[in-house]
LOROVO-139153 format. One record per residue (C-alpha): residue number from 1; residue in three letters; z negated, y, x negated. Coordinates in nm, 3 decimals, always signed. Example, Ala and Ser with C-alpha at 12.3 -4.5 7.8 and 13.67 -1.06 7.14 Angstrom:
(1; "ALA"; (-0.780; -0.450; -1.230))
(2; "SER"; (-0.714; -0.106; -1.367))
//
This chain:
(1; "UNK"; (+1.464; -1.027; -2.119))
(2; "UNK"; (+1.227; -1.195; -1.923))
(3; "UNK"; (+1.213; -1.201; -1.531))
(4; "UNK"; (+1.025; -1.343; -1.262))
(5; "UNK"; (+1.320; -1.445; -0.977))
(6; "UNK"; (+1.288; -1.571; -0.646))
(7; "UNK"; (+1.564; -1.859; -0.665))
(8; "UNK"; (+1.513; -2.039; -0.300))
(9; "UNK"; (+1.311; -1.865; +0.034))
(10; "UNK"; (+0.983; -2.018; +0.086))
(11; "UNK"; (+0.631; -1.993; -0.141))
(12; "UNK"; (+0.553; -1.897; -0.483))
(13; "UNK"; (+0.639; -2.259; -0.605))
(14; "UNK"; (+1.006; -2.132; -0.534))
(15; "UNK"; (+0.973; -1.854; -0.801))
(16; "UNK"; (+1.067; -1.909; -1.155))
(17; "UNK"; (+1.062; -1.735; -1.499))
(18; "UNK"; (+1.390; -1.695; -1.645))
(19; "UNK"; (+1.543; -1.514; -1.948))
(20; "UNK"; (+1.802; -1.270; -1.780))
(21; "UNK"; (+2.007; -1.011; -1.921))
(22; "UNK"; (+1.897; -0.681; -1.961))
(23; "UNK"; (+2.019; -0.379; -1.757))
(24; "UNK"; (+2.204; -0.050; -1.843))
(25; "UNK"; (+2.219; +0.255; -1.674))
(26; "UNK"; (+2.488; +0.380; -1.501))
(27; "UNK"; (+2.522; +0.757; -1.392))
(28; "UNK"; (+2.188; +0.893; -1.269))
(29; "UNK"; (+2.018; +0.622; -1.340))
(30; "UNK"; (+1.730; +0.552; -1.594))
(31; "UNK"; (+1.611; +0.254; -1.763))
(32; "UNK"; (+1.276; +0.140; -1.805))
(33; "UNK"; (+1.042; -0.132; -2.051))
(34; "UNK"; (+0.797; -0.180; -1.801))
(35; "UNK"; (+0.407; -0.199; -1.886))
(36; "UNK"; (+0.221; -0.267; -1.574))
(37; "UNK"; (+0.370; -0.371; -1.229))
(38; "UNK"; (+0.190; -0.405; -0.886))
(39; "UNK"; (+0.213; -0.645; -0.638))
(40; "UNK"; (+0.232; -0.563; -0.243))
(41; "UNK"; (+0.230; -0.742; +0.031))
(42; "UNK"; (+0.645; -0.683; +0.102))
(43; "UNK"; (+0.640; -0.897; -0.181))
(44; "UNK"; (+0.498; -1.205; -0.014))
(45; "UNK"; (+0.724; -1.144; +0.285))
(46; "UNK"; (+1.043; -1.095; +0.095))
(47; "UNK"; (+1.059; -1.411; -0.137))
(48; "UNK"; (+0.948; -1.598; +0.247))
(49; "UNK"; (+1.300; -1.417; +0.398))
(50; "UNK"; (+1.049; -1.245; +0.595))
(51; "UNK"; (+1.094; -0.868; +0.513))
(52; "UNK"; (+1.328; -0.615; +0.709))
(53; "UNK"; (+1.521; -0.573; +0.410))
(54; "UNK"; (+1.645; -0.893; +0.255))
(55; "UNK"; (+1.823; -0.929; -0.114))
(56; "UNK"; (+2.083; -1.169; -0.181))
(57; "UNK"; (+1.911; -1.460; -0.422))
(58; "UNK"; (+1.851; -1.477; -0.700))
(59; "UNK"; (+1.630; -1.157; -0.683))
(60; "UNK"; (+1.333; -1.022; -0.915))
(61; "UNK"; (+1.025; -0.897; -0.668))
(62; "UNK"; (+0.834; -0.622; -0.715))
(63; "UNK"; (+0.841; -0.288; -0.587))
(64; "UNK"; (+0.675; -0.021; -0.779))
(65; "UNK"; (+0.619; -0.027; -1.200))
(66; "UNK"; (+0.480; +0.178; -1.490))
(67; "UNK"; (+0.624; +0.213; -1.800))
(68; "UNK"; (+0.858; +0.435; -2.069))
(69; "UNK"; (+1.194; +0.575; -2.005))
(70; "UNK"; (+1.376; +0.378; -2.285))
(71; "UNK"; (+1.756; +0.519; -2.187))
(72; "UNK"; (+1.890; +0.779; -1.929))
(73; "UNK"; (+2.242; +0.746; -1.801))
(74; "UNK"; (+2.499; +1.044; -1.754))
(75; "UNK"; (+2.369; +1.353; -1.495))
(76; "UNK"; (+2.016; +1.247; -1.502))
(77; "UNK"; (+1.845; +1.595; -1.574))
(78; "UNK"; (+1.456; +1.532; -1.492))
(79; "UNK"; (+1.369; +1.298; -1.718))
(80; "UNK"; (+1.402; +1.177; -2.072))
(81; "UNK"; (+1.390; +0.922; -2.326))
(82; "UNK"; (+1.009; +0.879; -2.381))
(83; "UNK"; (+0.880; +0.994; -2.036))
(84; "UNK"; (+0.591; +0.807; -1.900))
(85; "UNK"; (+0.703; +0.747; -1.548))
(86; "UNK"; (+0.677; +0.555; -1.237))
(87; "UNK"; (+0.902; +0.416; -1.041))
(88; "UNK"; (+0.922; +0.316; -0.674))
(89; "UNK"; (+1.218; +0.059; -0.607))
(90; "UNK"; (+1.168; -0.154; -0.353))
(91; "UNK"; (+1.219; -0.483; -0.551))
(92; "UNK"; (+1.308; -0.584; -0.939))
(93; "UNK"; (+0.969; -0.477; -1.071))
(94; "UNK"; (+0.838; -0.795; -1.228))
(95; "UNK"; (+1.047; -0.788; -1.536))
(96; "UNK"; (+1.024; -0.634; -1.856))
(97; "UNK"; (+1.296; -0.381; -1.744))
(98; "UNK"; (+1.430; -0.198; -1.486))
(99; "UNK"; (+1.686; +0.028; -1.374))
(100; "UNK"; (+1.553; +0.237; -1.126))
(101; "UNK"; (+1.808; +0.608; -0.960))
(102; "UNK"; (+1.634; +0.911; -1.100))
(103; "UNK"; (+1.530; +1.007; -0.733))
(104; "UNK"; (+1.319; +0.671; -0.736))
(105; "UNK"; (+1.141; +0.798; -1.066))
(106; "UNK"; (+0.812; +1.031; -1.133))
(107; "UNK"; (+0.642; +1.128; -1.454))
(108; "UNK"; (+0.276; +1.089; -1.438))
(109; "UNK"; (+0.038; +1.283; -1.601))
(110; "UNK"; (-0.042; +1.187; -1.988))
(111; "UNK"; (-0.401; +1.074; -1.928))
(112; "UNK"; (-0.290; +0.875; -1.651))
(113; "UNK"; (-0.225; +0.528; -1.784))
(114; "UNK"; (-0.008; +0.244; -1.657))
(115; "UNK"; (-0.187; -0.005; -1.462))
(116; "UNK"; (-0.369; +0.317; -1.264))
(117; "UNK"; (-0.006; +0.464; -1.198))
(118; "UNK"; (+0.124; +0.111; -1.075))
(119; "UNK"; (-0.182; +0.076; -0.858))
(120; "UNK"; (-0.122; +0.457; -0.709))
(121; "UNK"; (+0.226; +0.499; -0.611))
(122; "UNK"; (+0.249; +0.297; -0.289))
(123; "UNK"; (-0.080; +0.269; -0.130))
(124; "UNK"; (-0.155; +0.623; -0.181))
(125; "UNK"; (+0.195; +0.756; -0.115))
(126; "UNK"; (+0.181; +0.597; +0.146))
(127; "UNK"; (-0.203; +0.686; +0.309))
(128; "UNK"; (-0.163; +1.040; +0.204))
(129; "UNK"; (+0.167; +1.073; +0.427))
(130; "UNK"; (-0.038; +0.833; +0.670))
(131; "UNK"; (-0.317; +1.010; +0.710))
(132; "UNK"; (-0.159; +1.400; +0.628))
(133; "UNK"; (+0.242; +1.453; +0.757))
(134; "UNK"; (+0.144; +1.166; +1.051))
(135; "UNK"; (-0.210; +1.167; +1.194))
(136; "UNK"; (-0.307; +1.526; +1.035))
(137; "UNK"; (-0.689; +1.411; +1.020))
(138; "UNK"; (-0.861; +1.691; +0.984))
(139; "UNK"; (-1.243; +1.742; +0.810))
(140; "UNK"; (-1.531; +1.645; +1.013))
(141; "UNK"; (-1.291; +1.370; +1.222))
(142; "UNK"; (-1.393; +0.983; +1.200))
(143; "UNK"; (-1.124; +0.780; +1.002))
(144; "UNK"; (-1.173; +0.412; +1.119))
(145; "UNK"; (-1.015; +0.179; +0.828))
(146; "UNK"; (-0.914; -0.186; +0.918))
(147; "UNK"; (-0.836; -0.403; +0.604))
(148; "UNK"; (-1.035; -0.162; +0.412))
(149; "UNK"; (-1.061; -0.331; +0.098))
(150; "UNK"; (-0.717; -0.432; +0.017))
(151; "UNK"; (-0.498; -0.186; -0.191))
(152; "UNK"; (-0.412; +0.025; +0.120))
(153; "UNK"; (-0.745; -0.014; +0.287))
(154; "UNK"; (-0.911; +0.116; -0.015))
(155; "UNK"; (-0.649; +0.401; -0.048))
(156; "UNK"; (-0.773; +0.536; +0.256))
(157; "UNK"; (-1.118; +0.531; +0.226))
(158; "UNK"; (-1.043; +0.764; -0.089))
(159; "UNK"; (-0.815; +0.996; +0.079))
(160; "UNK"; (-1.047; +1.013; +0.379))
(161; "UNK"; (-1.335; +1.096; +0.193))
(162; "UNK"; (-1.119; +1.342; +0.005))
(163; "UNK"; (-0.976; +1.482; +0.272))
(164; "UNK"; (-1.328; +1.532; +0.429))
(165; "UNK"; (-1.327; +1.264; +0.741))
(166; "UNK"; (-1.650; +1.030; +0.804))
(167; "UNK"; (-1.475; +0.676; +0.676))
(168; "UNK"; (-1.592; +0.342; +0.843))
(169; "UNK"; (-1.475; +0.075; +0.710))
(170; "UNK"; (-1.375; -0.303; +0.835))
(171; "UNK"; (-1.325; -0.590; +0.633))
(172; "UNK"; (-1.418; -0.929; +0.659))
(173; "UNK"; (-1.717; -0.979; +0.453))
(174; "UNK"; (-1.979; -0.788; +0.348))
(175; "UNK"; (-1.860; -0.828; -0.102))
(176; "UNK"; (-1.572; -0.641; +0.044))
(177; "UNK"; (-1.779; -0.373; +0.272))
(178; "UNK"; (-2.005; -0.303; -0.076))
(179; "UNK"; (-1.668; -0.205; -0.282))
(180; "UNK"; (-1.587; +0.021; +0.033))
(181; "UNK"; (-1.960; +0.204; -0.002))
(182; "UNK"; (-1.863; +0.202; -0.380))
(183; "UNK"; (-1.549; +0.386; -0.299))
(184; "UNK"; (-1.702; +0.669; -0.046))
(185; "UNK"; (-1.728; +0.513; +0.302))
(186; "UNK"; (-1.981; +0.635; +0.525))
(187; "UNK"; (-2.116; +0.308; +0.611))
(188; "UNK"; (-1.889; -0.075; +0.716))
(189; "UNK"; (-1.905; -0.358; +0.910))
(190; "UNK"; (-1.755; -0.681; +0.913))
(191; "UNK"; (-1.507; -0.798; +1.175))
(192; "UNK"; (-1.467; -1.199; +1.247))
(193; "UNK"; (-1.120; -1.367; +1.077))
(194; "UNK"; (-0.888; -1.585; +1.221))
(195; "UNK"; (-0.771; -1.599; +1.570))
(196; "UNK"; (-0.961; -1.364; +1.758))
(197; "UNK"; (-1.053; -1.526; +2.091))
(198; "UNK"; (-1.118; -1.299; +2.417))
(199; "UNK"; (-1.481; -1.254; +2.349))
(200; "UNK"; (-1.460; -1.160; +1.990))
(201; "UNK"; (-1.188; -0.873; +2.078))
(202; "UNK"; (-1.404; -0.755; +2.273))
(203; "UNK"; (-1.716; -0.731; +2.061))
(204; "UNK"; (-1.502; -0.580; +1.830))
(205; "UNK"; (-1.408; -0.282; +2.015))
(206; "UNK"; (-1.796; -0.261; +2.116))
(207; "UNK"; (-1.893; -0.268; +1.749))
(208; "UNK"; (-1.586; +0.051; +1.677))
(209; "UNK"; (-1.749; +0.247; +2.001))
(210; "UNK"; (-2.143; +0.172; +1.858))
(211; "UNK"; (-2.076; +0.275; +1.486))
(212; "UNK"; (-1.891; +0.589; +1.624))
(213; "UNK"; (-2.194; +0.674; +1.861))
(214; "UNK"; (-1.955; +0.621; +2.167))
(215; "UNK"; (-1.703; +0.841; +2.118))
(216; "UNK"; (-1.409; +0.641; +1.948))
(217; "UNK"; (-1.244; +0.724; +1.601))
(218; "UNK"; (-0.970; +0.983; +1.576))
(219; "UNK"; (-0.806; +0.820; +1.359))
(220; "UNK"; (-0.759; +0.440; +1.304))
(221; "UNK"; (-0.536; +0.336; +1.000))
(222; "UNK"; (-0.432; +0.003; +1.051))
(223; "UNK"; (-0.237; -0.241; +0.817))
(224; "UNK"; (-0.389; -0.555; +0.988))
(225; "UNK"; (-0.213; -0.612; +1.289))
(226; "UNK"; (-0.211; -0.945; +1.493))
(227; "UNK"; (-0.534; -0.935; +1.719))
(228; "UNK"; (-0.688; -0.639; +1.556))
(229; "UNK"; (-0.467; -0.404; +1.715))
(230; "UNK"; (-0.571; -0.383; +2.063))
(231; "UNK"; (-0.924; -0.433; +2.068))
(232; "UNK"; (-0.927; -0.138; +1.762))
(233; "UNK"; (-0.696; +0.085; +2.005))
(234; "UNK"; (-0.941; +0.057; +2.310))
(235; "UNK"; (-1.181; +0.174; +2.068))
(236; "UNK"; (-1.005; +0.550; +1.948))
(237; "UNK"; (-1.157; +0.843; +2.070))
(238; "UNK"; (-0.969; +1.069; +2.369))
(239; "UNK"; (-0.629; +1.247; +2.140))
(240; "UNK"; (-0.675; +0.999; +1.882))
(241; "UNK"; (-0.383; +0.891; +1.651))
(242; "UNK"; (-0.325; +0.558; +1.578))
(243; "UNK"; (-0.160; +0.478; +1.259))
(244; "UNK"; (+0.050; +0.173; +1.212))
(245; "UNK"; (+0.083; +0.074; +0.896))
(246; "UNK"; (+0.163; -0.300; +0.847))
(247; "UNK"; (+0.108; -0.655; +0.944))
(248; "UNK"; (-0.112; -0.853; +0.683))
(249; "UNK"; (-0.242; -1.080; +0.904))
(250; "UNK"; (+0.046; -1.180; +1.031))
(251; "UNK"; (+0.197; -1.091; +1.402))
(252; "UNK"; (+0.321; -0.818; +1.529))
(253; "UNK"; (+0.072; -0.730; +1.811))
(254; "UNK"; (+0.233; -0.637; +2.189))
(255; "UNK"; (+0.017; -0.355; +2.268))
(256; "UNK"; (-0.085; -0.259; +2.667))
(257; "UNK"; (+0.124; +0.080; +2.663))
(258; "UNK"; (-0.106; +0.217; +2.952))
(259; "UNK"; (-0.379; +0.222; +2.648))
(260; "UNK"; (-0.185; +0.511; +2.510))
(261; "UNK"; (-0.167; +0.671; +2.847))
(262; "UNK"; (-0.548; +0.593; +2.939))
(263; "UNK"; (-0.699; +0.732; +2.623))
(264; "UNK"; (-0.401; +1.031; +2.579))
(265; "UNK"; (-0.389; +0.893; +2.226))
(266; "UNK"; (-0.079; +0.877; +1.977))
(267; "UNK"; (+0.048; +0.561; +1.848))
(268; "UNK"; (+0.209; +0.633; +1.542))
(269; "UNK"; (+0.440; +0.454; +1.300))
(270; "UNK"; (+0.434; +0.473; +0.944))
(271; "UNK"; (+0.753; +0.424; +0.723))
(272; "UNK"; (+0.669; +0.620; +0.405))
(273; "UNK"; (+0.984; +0.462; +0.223))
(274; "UNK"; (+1.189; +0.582; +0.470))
(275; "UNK"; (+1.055; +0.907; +0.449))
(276; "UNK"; (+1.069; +0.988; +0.065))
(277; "UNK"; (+1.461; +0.940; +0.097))
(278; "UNK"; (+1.443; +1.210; +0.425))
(279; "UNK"; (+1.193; +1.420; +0.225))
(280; "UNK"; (+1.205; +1.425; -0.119))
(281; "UNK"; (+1.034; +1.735; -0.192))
(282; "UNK"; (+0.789; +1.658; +0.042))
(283; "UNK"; (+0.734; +1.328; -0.131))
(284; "UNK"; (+0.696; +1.518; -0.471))
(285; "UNK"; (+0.424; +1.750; -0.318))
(286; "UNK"; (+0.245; +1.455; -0.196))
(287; "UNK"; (+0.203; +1.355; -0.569))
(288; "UNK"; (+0.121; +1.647; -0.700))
(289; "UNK"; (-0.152; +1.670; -0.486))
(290; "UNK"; (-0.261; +1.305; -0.549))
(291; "UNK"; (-0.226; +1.364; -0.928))
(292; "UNK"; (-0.458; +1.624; -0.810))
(293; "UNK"; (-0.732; +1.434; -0.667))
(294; "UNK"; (-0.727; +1.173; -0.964))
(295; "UNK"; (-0.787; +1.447; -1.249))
(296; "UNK"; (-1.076; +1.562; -1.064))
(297; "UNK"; (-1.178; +1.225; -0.986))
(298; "UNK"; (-1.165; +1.227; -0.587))
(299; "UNK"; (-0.917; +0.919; -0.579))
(300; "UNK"; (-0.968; +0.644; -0.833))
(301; "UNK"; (-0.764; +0.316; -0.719))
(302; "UNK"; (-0.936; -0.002; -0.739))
(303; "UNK"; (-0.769; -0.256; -1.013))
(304; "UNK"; (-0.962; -0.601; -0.900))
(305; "UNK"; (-0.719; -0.826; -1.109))
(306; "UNK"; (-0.475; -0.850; -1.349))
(307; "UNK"; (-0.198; -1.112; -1.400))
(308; "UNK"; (+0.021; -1.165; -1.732))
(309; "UNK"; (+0.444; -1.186; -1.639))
(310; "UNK"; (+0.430; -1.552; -1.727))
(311; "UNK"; (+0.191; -1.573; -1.433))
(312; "UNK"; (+0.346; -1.353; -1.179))
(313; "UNK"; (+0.381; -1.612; -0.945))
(314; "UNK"; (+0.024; -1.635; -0.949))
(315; "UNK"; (-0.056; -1.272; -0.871))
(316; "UNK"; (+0.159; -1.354; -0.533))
(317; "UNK"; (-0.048; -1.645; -0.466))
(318; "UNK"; (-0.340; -1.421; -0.470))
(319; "UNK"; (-0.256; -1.159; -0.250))
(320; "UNK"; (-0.109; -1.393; -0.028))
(321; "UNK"; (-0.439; -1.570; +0.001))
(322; "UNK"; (-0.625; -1.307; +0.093))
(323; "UNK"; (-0.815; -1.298; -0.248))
(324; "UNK"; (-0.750; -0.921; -0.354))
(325; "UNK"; (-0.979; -0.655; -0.321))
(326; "UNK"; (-0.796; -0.347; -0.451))
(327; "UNK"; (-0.491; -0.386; -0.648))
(328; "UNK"; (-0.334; -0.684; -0.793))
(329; "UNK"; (-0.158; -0.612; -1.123))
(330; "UNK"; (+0.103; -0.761; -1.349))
(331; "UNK"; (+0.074; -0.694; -1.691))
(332; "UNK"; (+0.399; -0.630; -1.903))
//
């Protein structure tokens, strides 16, 4: 079969296309031929050696696919051959199979097809449990969304608006803003790029405090990082929650803890994978609610481009350059 492997650390020109072999199961295990496969950003930082949790090499990227249960190994009692499923497993996605532990698998519902369950799994498994088990935003709050129109970004605007929280979103132009309007937000703005000096920081937290007539959000859902952080932070209403969910721009922002302390806020992480192994039936619920939402068409995620396997390495590229809006997907 063929595979998309990460052969040597560094960029995408260190990825290659080879012909592997294919996979069996072993007990509890299930293998899948993979249709549609989406790209995240642990994928950019795990073929740079960047990511907390680092494969040996060679290793296949790709973290969550969509596709038919073609073989179930021994004990494996919730799903069968023929299954459309899901599955969530960290890396070995772009390929055209996997083996994935049954505990890592999900059906989805029959009119649910396999580039919308790629595109669903992590961004909204991970903002529902954001935004529910973690900041418990409640109707009527203000949901502040940086990043707003990448895959998680646009997640949340969803779920907020779903879960019945005025949504402002932040992105960095205003193409990006419009999708975020198309996908429910109250209203947007657009925050400068780059290194953020003094003055800009500042402006930005005066922009967060003007759009929420004073007050502050309650909740700020953050997978930006870098120099977003703070000047966002100074900006959260009195008891707000402030989520952390990831680092796209790149650093890991040192935060004033007297912030916390001055505002009697909660700053919050979020580890969602870590949290489907400690709560598995929690996890479930969470989909069976989102399942939920997309049959009555409150949550529709955003597919902005599609990539062939052969061209995998591309669909990296483009995340990594800041070039999504939505969900980048690999076609299998």
């Amino acid at each position: 079969m063929k595979a998309l492997q990460c052969v040597e650390l560094g960029g995408v020109d260190k990825l290659e296309i080879n012909e592997v072999s294919s996979p069996d199961v072993g007990p509890g295990q299930v293998l899948i031929d993979v249709k549609a496969a989406s790209v995240n950003f642990p994928d950019v930082l795990m073929i740079q050696g960047l990511y907390q949790f680092q494969p040996p090499l060679p290793f296949t990227p790709g973290g969550e696919a969509a596709g038919i249960v073609e073989k179930v190994g021994e004990s494996v009692e919730s799903l069968k051959e023929g299954d459309k499923v899901f599955a969530m497993t960290g890396m070995g996605a772009f390929a055209e199979k996997i083996v994935a532990p049954e505990g890592s698998v999900m059906p989805i519902p029959e009119s649910m097809d396999y580039e919308t369950a790629a595109a669903l799994s992590m961004t909204y498994g991970t903002t529902l449990y954001a935004l529910k088990q973690r900041a418990n935003l409640k109707a009527g709050e203000t949901l502040l969304v940086l990043g707003a129109a990448g895959g998680v970004g646009l997640a949340a605007v969803d779920l907020g608006k779903a879960m019945g929280a005025k949504v402002i979103a932040a992105a960095s132009s205003q193409e990006k803003i419009d999708m975020c309007i198309q996908h429910g937000a109250d209203e947007g703005f657009i925050y400068p790029t780059g290194d953020l000096s003094k003055d800009q920081q500042k402006e930005l937290s005066g922009k967060i405090k003007e759009v929420t007539g004073g007050v502050g959000a309650n909740v700020i859902y953050d997978p930006v990082g870098s120099h977003y952080s703070e000047p966002a932070l100074r900006a959260i209403a009195w008891e707000g929650r402030y989520l952390v969910i990831g680092f796209a721009a790149g650093d890991i922002p040192k935060i004033p803890l007297n912030l916390a302390l001055l505002k009697g806020c909660q700053i919050v992480g979020v580890f969602w994978g870590a949290w489907t192994g400690i709560d598995p039936v929690g996890n479930k619920a969470n989909f069976m609610e989102l399942f939920k939402l997309h049959g009555e068409g409150k949550i529709a995620p955003e597919v902005s481009d599609k990539f062939t396997l052969d061209n995998a390495a591309d669909a990296i590229a483009h995340l990594q350059n800041r070039k999504a809006k939505g969900k980048v997907i690999i076609t299998i």
